[in-house]
Structures are given as C-alpha cells and as structure tokens.
N, C-alpha and C positions, 0 to 999 in steps of 0.2 A: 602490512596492516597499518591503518591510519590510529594515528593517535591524538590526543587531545581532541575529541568530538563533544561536543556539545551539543542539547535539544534546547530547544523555546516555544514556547506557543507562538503560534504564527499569527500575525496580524495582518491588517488588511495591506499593511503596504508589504508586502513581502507575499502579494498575491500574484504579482509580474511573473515575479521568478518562479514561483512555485507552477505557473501554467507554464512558464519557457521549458522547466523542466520536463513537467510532461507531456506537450507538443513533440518535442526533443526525441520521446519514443514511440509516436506514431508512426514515422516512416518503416519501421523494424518490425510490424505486423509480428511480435512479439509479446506485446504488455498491455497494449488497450484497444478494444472494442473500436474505437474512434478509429472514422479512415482518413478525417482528417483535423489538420489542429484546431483548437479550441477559442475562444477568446476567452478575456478577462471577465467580460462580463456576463459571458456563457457560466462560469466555473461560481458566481457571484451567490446564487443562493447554495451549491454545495459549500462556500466557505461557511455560511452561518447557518448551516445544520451540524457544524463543530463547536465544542466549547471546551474549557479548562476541567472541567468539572467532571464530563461523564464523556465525551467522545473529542478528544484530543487531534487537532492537526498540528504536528510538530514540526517548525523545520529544523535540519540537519547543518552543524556549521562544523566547519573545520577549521580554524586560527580566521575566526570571524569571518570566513565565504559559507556562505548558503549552497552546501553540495548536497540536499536530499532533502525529501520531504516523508513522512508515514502518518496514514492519519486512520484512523480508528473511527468506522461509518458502525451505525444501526443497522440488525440483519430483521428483512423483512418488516421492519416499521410496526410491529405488534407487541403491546404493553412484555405478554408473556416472553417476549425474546431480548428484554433487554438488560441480559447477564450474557448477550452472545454478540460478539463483534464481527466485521470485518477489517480485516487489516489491509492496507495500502501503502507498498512503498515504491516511492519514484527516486533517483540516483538521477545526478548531472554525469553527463555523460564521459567528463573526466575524473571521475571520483568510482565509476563502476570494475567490478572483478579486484577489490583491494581491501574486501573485507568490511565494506559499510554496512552490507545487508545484514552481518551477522550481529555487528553493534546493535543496530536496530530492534533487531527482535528480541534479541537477549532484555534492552529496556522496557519495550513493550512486555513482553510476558514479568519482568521486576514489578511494572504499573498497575497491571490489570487486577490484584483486588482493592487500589485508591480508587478503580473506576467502578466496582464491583463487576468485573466481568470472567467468566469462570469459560467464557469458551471461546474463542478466536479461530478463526474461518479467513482463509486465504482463497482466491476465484482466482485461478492461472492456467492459460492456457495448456494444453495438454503438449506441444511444443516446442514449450519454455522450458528446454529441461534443466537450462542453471537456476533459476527459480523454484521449478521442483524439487531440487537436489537440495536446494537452502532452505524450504520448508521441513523437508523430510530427515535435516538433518539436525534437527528444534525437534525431532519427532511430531511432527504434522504430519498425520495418515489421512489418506485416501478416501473421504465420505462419499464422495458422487463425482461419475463422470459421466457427461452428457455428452452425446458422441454429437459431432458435427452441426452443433447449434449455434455455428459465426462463420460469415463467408469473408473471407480476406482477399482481397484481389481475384474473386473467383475462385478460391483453393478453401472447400470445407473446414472447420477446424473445431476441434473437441476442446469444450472448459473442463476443467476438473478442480474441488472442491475438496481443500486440504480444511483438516479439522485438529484441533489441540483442544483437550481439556488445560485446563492452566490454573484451576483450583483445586 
C-alpha cells in the first residue's frame, strides 16, 4: 500500500503526463474505448470541461511523481444531472495493483458534497474485472449493462455502469 499520496488540481502543464498515462492503457483493450493513443491536443478541450469548483481533474503524486490521474466528468450534459458524476481513473503503469485505486475513491467519495454531487457513475468495461472488483467493493452496484456495445480488435465487449449513491 503506497503511502504519502497527494492530489492537485491538474494544470495545463501536467497535461503530457496525464495523456502518457492514458495512452499507456490503450494497448490493454482493457480501460478505454480508444484503439488508439491520443494526442495532447486531441485531450485539449476535455481538459477545460474540468474545474476546481464543480468537476475536478486531479493528479495523483507519490513523493512528488505524477503516478495517476481521476477526474470527475458531467453525466449526460443536462442542467437536471448535475448532482450525478462520472468518475475516471487512470494509474501509471508502475504505480497499478498497490492500492492506488482504493486511495482514490475513498477521496472522491470524502469530495463529493464540496462538489455537490450525491451520485457517482463508473463506465467499465464488463471484462475489467479488477476494476469491477474496486468499484464493487466502494459498494458501486450494477445499474446497466449494455451487452456488446464496443468492438476491440474484433472481440465484442459489454460496458457496464456501476452506480454509488454518495449522499
């Protein structure tokens, strides 16, 4: 279990890392949709659909390295859903399976009535079952599974939509 983790609000320069990170899990038809990596400038307006205030991109440090990102998107983009999140977390890929994820959530769910948000939504593939495992064990239940709505390499695959009340 890592110790001494720290969050920050991510700025634009610590936008390198935050895509190295998540290009990182592409190849792993694993964790994102994307078949392949991204650029910086591709990721340029998701960075400033984040803010301090109400949908937070945090990065994750460990004795000052940048090992993880979570960031906290709008579900559905409609006035009435914005007390409902999605949550995203990306891990470097030497910082994964050591208990980061669980840091993570535990501060996200501490955060969420500074951000007013009472419901958090995880989108993970039905595959990913260490992820499922770390949602489910935050108790994030099962709201929807959409069977074979992503083609990876030609191999169908199910998302499934973990749901937490968190007020």
């Amino acid at each position: 279990m890592l110790e001494n983790i720290t969050f920050k609000d991510a700025s634009i320069e610590d936008l390198p890392i935050i895509v190295e990170i998540y290009n990182s899990t592409v190849p792993s038809r694993m964790v994102t949709a994307d078949l392949e990596p991204v650029s910086i400038n591709d990721r340029l307006d998701w960075f400033h659909e984040h803010n301090p205030y109400k949908r937070p991109l945090w990065v994750v440090e460990h004795e000052g390295e940048i090992c993880g990102w979570v960031s906290l998107q709008s579900f559905y983009g409609r006035p009435a859903y914005n007390a409902t999140a999605e949550i995203s977390i990306y891990l470097h890929n030497d910082f994964r399976g050591k208990g980061l994820g669980r840091k993570i959530i535990n501060k996200v769910i501490e955060e969420c009535p500074k951000f007013e948000i009472d419901t958090l939504l995880g989108f993970i593939f039905g595959h990913n079952e260490p992820s499922l495992r770390l949602f489910s064990s935050f108790g994030f239940e099962k709201w929807a599974h959409l069977p074979e709505v992503a083609k990876l390499d030609g191999i169908k695959r199910d998302l499934v939509i973990l749901g937490k009340r968190v007020s």
